[in-house]
VONU-830081 format. One record per atom (N, C-alpha, C): residue in one letter; atom name; z, x, y. Coordinates in pm, whole numbers, padded with zeros to 5 digits. Atoms other than C-alpha are relative to their C-alpha. Example, Ala and Ser with C-alpha at 12.3 -4.5 7.8 and 13.67 -1.06 7.14 Angstrom:
> A; N; 00000; 00089; -00119
> A; CA; 00780; 01230; -00450
> A; C; 00000; 00090; 00120
> S; N; -00006; -00082; -00119
> S; CA; 00714; 01367; -00106
> S; C; 00073; -00077; 00109
END
This chain:
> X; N; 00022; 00007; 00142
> X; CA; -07961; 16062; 04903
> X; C; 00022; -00144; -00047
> X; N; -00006; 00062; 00036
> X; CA; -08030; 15767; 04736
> X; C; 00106; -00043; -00067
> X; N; -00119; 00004; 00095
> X; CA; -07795; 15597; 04473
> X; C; -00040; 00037; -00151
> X; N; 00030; -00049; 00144
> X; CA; -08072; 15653; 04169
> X; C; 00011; 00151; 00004
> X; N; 00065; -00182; -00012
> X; CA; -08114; 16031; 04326
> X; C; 00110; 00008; -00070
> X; N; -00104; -00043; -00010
> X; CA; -07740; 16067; 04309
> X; C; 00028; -00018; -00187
> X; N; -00029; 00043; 00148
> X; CA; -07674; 15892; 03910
> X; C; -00164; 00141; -00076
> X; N; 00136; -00060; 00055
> X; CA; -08041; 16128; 03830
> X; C; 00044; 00102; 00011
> X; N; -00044; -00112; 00009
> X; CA; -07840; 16441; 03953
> X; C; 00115; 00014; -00077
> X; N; -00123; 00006; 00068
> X; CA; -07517; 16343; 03796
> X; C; -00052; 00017; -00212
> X; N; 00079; 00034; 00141
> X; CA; -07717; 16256; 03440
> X; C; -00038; 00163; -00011
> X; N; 00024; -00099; 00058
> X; CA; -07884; 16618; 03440
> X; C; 00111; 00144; 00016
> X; N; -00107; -00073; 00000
> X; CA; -07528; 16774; 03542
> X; C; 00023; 00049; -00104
> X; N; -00121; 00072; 00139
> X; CA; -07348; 16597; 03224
> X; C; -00093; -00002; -00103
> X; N; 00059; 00020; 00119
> X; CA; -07622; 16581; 02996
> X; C; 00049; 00112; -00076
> X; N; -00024; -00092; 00133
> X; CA; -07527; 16720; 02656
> X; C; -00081; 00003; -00047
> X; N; 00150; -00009; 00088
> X; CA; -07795; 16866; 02465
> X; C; -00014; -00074; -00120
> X; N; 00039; 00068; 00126
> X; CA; -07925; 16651; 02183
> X; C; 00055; -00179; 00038
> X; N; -00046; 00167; -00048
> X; CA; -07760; 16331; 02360
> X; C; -00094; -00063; 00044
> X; N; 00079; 00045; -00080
> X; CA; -08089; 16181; 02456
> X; C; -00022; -00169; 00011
> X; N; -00012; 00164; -00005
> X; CA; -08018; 15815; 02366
> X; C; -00006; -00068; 00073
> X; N; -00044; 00066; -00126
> X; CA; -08073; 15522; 02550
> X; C; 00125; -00065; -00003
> X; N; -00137; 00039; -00009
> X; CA; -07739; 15400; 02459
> X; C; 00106; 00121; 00117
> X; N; -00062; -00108; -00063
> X; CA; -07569; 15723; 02628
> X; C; -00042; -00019; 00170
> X; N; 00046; 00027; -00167
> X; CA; -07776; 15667; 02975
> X; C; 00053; -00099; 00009
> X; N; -00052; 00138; -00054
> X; CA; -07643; 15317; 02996
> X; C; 00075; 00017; -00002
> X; N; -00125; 00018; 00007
> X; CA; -07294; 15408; 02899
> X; C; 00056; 00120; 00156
> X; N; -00043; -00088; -00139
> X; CA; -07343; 15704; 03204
> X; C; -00008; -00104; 00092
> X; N; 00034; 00121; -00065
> X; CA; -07494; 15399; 03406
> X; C; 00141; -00081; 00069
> X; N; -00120; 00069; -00036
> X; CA; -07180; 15207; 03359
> X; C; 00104; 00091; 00020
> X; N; -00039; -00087; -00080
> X; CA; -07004; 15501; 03423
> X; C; 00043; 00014; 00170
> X; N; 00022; -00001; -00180
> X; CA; -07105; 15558; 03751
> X; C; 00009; -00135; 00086
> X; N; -00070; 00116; -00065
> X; CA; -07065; 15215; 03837
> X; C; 00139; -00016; 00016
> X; N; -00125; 00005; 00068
> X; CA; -06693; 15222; 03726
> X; C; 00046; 00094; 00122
> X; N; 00018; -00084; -00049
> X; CA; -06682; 15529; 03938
> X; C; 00025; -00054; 00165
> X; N; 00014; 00039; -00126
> X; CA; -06830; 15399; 04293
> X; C; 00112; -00138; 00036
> X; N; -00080; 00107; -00020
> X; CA; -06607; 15063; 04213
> X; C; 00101; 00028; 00016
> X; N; -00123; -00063; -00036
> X; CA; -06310; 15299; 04212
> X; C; 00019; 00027; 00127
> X; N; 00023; -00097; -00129
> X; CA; -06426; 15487; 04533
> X; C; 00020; -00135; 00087
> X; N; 00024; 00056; -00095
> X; CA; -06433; 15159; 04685
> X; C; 00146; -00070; 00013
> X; N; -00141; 00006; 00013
> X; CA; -06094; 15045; 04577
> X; C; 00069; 00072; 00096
> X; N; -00053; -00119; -00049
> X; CA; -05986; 15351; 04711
> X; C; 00037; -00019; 00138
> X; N; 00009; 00012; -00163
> X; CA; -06112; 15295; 05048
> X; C; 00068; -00133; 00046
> X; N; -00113; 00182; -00079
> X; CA; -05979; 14888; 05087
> X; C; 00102; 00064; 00038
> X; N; -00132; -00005; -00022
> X; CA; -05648; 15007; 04999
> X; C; 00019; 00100; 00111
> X; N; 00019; -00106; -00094
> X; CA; -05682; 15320; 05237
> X; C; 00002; -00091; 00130
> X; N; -00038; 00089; -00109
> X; CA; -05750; 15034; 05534
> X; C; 00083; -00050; -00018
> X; N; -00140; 00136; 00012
> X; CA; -05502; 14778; 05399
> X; C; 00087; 00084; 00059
> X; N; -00091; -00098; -00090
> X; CA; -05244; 15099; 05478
> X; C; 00007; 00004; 00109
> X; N; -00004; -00032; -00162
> X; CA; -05364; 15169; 05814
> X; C; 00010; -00153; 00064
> X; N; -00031; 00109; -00008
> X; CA; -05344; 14801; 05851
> X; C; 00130; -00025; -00007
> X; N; -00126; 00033; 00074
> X; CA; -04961; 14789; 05680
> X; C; 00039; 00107; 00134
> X; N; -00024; -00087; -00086
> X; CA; -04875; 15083; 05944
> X; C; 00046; -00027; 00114
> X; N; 00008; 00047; -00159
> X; CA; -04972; 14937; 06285
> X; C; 00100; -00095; 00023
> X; N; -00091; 00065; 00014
> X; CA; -04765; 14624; 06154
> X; C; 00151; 00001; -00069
> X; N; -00154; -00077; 00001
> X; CA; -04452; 14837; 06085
> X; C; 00017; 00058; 00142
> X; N; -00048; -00038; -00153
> X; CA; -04483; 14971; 06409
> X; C; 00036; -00084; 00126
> X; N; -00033; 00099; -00080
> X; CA; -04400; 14653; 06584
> X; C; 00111; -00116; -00003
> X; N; -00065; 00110; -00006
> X; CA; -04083; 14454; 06614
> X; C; 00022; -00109; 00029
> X; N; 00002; 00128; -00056
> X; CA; -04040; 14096; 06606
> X; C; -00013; 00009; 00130
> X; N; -00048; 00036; -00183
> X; CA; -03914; 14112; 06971
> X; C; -00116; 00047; 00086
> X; N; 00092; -00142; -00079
> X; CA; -04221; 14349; 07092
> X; C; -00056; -00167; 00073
> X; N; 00087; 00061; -00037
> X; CA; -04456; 14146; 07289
> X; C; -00138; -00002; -00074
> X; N; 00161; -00043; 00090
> X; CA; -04742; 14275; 07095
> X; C; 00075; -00005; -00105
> X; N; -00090; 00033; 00141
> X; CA; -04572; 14111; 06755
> X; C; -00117; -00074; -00045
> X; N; 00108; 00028; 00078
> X; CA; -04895; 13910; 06701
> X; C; -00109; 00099; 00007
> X; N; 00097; -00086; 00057
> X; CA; -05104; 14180; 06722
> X; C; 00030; 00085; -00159
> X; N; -00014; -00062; 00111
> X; CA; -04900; 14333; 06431
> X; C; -00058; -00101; -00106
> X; N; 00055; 00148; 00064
> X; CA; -04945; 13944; 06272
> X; C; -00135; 00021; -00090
> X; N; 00135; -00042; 00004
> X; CA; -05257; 14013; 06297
> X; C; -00042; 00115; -00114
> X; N; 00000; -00115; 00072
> X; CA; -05269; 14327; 06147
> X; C; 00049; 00008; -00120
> X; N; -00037; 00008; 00152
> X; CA; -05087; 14265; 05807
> X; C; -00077; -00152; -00034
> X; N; 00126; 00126; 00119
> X; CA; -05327; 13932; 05760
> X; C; -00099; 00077; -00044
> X; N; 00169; -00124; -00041
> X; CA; -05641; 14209; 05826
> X; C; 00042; 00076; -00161
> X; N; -00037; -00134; 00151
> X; CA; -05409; 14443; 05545
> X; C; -00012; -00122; -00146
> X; N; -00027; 00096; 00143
> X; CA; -05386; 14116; 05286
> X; C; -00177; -00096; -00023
> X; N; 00144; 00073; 00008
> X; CA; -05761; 14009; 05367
> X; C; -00059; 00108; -00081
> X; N; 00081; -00071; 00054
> X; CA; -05895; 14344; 05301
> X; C; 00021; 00045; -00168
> X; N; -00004; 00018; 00147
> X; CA; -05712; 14353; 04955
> X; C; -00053; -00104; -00067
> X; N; 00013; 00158; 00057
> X; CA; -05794; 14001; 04857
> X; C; -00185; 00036; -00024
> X; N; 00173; -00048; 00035
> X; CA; -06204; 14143; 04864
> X; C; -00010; 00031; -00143
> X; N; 00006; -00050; 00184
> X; CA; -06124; 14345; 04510
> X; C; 00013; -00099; -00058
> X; N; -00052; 00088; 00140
> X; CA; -05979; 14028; 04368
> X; C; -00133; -00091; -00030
> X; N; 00044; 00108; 00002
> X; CA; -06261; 13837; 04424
> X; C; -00139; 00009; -00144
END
């Protein structure tokens, strides 16, 4: 499914009768943008975690201590995407 299919099924979900404005489609528009920009939020932070995780599971002393290194730059890169 596309992304217009998907906003074209959502629109004749939510439509309220007599709402036929084009102001109202644009404000669903930005809606659904608002929406997918959440979903995507969602998901960074969701890696950054599994990222924050791997590099709790490794003590200084480990031998594999830069792979954790590693692994909490990976968790502070993939947040640093939203800010940009």
């Amino acid at each position: 499914m596309t992304q217009d299919e998907i906003k074209h099924g959502l629109l004749q979900v939510c439509k309220v009768k007599g709402w036929d404005g084009d102001f109202n489609i644009l404000g669903f528009h930005v809606l659904c943008n608002k929406l997918k920009q959440l979903g995507a939020e969602e998901e960074r932070e969701a890696c950054a975690k599994v990222c924050d995780d791997k590099y709790a599971e490794y003590p200084e002393i480990d031998p594999d201590y830069a792979f954790a290194l590693a692994a909490s730059d990976l968790a502070k890169t993939i947040r640093a995407r939203g800010q940009a």
